[in-house]
N, C-alpha and C positions, 0 to 999 in steps of 0.2 A: 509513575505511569509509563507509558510503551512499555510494557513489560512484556518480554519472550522467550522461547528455549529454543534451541540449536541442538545440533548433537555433532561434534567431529571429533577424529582421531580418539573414541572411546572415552571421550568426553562430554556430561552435560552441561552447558553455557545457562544463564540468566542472563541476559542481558535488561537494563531498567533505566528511564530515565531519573535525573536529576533537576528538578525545579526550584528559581527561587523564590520566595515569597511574597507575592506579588499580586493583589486581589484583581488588581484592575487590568490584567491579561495573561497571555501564555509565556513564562518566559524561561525557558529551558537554560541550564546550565551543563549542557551537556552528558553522556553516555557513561556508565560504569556497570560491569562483570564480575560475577562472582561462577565458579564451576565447580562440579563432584564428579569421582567417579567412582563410586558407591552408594550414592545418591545419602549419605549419613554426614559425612564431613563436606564443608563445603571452605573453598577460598576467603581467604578477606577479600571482599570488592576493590576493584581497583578501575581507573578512569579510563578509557578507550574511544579515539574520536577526534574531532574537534573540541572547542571549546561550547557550542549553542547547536552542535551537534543531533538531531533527531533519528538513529538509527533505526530502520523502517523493516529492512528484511534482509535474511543471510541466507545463501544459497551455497551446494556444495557441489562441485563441478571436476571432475577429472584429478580429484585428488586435494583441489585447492579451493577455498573456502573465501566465499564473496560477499560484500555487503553491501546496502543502498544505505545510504539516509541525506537529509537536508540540512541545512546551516542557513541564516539568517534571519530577518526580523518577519516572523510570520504574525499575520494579523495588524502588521502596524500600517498606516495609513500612504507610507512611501513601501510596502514588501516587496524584497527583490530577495528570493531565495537560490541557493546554488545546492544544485541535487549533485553527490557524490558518489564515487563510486572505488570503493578498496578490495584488495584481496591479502591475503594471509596464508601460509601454511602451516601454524602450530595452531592459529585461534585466539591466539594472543599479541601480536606482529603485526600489525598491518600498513601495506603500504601502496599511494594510489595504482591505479587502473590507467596507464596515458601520463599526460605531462603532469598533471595536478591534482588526477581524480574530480574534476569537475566535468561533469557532461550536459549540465546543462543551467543555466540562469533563467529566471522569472518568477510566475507566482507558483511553482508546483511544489507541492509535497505530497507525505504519504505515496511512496512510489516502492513498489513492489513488482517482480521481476521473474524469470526463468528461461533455460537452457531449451533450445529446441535438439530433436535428433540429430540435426547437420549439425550441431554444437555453436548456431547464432543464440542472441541476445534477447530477448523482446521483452518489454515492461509497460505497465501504464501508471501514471501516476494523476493527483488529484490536482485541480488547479483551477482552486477556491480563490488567491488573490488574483489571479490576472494577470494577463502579460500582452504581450502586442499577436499573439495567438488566439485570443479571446479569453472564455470562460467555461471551465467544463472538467475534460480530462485531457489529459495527453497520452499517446502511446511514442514508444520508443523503438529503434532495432539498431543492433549493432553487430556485424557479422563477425565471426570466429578467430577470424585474422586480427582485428583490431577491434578487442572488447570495449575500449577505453572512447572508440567516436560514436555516441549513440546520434542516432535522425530521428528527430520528432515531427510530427504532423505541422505542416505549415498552418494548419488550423485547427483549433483544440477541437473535440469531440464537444456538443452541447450538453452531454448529459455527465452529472457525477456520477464514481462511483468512489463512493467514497471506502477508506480503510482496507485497502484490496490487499488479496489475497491470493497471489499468481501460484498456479501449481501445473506439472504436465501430468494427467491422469489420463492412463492408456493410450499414449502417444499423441491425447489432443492438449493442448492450452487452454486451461478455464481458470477463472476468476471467481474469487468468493468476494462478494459488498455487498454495499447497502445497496439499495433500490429506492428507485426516487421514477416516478412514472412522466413527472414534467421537465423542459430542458430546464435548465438550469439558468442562461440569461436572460434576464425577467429586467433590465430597464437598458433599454436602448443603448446601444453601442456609440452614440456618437455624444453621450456623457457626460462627464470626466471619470475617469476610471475608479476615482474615489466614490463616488456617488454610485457609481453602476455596482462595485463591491461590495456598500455596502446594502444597498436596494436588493441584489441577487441575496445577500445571506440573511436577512429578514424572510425573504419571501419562501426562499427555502426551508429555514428554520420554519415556517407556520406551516408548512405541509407534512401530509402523513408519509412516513417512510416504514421500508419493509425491510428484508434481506434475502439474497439472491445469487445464486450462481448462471456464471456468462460464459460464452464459450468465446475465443478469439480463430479469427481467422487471420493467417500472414501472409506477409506480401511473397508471392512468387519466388519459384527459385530464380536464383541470378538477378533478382529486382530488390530495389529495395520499395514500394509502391504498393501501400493498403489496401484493399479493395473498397470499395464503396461504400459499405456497411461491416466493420472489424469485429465489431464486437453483438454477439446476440445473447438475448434472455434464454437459458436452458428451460429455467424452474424458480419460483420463487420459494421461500420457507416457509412451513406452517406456523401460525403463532407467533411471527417474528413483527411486529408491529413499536410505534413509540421511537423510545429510542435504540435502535437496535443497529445490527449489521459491523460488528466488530467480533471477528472472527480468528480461531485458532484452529488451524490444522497440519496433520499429521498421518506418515503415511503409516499404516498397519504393519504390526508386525511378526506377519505371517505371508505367506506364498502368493498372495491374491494382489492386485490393482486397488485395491481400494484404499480412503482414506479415515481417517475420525475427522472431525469437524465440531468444534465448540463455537457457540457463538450466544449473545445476552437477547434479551427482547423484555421492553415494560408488559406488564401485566393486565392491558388497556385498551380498547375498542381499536378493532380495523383502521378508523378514519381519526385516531388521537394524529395530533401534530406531532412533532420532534420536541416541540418546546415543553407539551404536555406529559410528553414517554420522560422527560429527566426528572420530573417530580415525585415519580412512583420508583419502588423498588424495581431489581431487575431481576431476572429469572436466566438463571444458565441452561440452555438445552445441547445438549450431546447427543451425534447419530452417527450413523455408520456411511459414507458414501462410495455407491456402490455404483460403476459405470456400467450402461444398459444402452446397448447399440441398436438402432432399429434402421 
């Protein structure tokens, strides 16, 4: 599963995780690569990562090729996750971002990322277990001089967006996720944060969810300082209901701004839950996105 494709140095990358068998949770065994460049022969796979490694998203920047993902016990009852952060120049190489390539500890994952035109940093990521920031999402920024110290919001955002999908399209920042129309902390704050975890992901799981693209707004020049409201709904997807909002995109390739956009959706009533969207098949829709300024 996290299955993805890259493309650098006229190479294209697989990247896929490795799980062990484990019914009674998630339990990653870390990240492995396989690449073509004739799209006919491909590599033997080989390991890349950490060891419980979750690699999230690669980005490519001034010649040098970046990657996010998470390391540690996600879903377990103590999670304390460290989101990483590496760079590469062949695609195969990599090596941290800062002292360690970690930029951040707590409950976040799924963290996905992009280059602004000044050449800073900005990401958001999901942050489903918890941490002393609350429950929600978190965004990130790290300016150009030093990729490696990202600043997250002294307080998570209330709403998920889960499985994001950071892109700059026509010089704005938007976001492809799921859509979830309620906040997200649904049992009191003052808890234990085991019980608030696992009350939020029941309640959440029993709601209908959709999929969605967001636009990001960033903090000023010369500031590192969010605005009030960062993140807003562009548009939601047609059809995308159940369990959906897990997204593949890619930018055209041809003269234009635009992008392709893959993403699943169950085959099931507007108001199905999430729990209801994983029983049914899913349906892959493919569209073209096309930016429209007004």
């Amino acid at each position: 599963r996290e299955v993805f494709l890259w493309e650098f140095n006229h190479r294209l990358f697989l990247y896929f995780c490795r799980l062990a068998p484990n019914k009674g949770g998630f339990a990653p065994k870390g990240m492995s690569w396989t690449s073509t460049k004739n799209l006919k022969v491909w590599t033997d796979p080989s390991f890349v990562g950490r060891d419980t490694e979750i690699t999230w998203d690669v980005k490519v920047h001034d010649g040098v090729a970046y990657k996010v993902g998470y390391t540690g016990n996600h879903y377990s009852d103590k999670a304390v996750m460290s989101v990483v952060f590496d760079c590469s120049r062949d695609g195969e190489n990599w090596k941290p971002v800062g002292k360690d390539g970690v930029v951040y500890r707590g409950g976040v994952s799924e963290v996905s990322f992009a280059f602004t035109a000044a050449g800073d940093l900005v990401a958001i990521g999901r942050n489903e277990d918890g941490d002393d920031t609350g429950f929600g999402s978190q965004l990130f920024f790290a300016r150009k001089e030093d990729l490696g110290s990202w600043k997250a919001l002294n307080i998570s955002l209330p709403y998920r967006f889960d499985s994001p999908r950071m892109i700059v399209l026509s010089g704005e920042v938007v976001v492809f996720a799921r859509y979830a129309a309620h906040l997200y902390p649904f049992v009191p704050d003052w808890m234990p944060l085991l019980l608030q975890k696992l009350g939020n992901l029941i309640a959440y799981s029993s709601r209908p969810k959709a999929a969605a693209v967001y636009s990001v707004s960033l903090p000023a020049d010369g500031q590192d300082v969010w605005p009030d409201e960062p993140i807003r709904l562009i548009r939601r997807f047609e059809d995308s209901f159940g369990d959906t909002g897990f997204f593949s995109v890619a930018k055209m390739c041809d003269d234009s701004d635009d992008f392709v956009v893959a993403n699943y959706a169950s085959p099931v009533h507007s108001h199905s839950t999430w729990f209801f969207g994983q029983v049914y098949a899913s349906d892959i829709h493919v569209c073209r996105c096309v930016p429209v300024w007004r």
